[in-house]
C-alpha positions as a Markdown table, in Angstrom:
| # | Residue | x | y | z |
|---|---|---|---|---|
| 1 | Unk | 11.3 | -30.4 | 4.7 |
| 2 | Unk | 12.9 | -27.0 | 6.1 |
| 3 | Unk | 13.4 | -25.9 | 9.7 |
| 4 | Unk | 13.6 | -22.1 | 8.5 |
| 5 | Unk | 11.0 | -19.8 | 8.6 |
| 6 | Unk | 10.7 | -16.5 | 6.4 |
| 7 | Unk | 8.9 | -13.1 | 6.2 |
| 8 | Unk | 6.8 | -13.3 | 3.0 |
| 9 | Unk | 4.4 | -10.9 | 3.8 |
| 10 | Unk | 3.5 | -7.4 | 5.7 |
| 11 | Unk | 0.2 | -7.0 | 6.4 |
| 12 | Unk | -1.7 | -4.0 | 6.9 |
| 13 | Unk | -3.6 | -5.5 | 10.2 |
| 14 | Unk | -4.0 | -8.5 | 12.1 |
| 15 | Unk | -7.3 | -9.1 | 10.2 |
| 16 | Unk | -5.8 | -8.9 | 7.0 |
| 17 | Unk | -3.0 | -11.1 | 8.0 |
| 18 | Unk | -5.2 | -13.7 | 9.6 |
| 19 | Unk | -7.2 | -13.7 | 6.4 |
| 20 | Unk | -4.4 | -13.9 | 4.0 |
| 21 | Unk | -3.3 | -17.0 | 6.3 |
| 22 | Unk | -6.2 | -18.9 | 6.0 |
| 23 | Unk | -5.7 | -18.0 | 2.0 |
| 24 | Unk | -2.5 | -19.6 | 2.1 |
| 25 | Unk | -3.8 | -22.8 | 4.0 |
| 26 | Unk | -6.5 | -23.3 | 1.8 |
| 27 | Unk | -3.5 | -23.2 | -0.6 |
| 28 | Unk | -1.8 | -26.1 | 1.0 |
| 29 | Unk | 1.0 | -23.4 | 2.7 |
| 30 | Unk | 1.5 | -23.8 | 6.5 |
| 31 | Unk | 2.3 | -20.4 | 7.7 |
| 32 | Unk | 2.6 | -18.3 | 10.8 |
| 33 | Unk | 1.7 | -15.0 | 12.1 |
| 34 | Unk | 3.6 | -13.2 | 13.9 |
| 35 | Unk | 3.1 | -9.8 | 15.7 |
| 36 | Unk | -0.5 | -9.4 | 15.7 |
| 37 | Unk | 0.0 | -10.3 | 19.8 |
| 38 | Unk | 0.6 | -6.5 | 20.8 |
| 39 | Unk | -2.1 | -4.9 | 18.7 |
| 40 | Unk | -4.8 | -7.8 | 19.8 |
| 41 | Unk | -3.8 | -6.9 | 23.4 |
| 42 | Unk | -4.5 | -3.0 | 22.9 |
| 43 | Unk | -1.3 | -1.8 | 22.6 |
| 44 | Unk | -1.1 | 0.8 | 19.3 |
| 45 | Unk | 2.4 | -0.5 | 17.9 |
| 46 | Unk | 4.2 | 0.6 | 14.5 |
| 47 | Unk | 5.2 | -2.9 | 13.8 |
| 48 | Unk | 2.5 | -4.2 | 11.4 |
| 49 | Unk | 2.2 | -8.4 | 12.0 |
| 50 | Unk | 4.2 | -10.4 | 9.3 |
| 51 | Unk | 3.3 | -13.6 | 7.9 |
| 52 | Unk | 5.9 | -16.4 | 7.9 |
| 53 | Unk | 6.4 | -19.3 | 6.1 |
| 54 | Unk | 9.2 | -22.3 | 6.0 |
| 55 | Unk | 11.4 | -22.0 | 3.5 |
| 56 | Unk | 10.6 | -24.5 | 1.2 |
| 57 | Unk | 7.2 | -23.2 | 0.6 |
| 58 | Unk | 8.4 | -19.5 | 0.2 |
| 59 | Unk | 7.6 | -19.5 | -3.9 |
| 60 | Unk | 4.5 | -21.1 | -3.6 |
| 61 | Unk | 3.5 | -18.5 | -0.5 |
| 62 | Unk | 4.3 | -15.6 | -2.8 |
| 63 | Unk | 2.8 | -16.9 | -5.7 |
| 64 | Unk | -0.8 | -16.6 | -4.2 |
| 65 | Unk | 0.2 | -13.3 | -2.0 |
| 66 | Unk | 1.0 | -11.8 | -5.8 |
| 67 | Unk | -1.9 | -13.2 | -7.2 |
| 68 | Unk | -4.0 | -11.8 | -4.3 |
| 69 | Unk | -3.1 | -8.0 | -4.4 |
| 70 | Unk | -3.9 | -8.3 | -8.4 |
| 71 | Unk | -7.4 | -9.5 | -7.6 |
| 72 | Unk | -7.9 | -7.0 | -4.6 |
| 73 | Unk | -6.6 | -3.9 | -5.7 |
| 74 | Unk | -8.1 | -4.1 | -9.3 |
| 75 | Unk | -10.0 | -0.7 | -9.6 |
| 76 | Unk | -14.5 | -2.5 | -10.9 |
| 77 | Unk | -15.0 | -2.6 | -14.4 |
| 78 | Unk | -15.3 | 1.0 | -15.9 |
| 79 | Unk | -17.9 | -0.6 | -18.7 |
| 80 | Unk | -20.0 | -2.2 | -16.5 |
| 81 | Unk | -23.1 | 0.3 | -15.0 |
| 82 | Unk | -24.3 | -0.4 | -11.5 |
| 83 | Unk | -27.9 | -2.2 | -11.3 |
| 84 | Unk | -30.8 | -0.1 | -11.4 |
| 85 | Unk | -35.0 | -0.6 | -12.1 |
| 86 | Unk | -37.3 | 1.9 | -13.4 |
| 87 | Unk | -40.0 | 3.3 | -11.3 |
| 88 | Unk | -43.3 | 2.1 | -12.7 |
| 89 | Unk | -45.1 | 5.4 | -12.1 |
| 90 | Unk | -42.6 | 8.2 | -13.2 |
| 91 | Unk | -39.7 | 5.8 | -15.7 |
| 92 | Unk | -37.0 | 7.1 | -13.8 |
| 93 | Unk | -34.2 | 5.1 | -13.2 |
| 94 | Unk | -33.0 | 4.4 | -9.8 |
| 95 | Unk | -30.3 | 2.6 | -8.5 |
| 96 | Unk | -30.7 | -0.7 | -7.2 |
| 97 | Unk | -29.8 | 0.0 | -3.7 |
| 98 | Unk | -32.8 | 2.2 | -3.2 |
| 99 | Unk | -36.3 | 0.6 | -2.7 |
| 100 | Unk | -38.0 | 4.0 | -3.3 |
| 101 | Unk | -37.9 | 6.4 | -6.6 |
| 102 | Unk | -35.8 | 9.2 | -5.7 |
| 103 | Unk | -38.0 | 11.3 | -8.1 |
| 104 | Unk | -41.6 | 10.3 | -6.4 |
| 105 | Unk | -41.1 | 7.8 | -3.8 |
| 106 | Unk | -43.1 | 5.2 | -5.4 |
| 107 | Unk | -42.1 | 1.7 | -3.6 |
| 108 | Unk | -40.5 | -0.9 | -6.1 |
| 109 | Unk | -42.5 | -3.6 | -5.4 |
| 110 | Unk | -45.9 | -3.0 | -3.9 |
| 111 | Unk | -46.2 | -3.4 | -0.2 |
């Protein structure tokens, strides 16, 4: 086991950096924050926080780091259409975040 610590990763916040932390525990990968301090206590610093790791686990910490920004910077499907439901009274199609028909407010599910 290594003494030495390394900078594997900037992140873009101290959210993101706490996050991508408890990614790399549930990973088995001890690592370390550092510089999230300044920005929790108010202060608007140009130094984003860092994640370190010890040396020995470096490959391992930037294995799932790489694997992470594939997963979250993906752009959705093109092919796949949001959800929607027809409006019972009109047929138009609505989108599924709406509980009314945008064409004549008809309710989807009866009240």
């Amino acid at each position: 086991m290594s003494d030495q610590v390394v900078d594997v990763y900037v992140a873009a916040n101290g959210p993101q950096a706490h996050f991508l932390r408890g990614l790399l525990a549930d990973a088995g990968i001890d690592a370390r924050v550092v510089g999230d301090a300044l920005q929790a206590a108010g202060y608007n610093t140009v130094t984003p926080p860092h994640l370190w790791v010890r040396a020995d686990q470096v490959e391992a910490a930037r294995e799932v780091l790489t694997d992470w920004e594939a997963q979250s910077h993906q752009p959705p499907p093109e092919d796949r259409a949001p959800p929607t439901w027809d409006c019972p009274t009109c047929g138009a199609e609505v989108d599924a975040d709406f509980d009314l028909c945008w064409q004549c407010q008809t309710p989807r599910k009866p009240y």
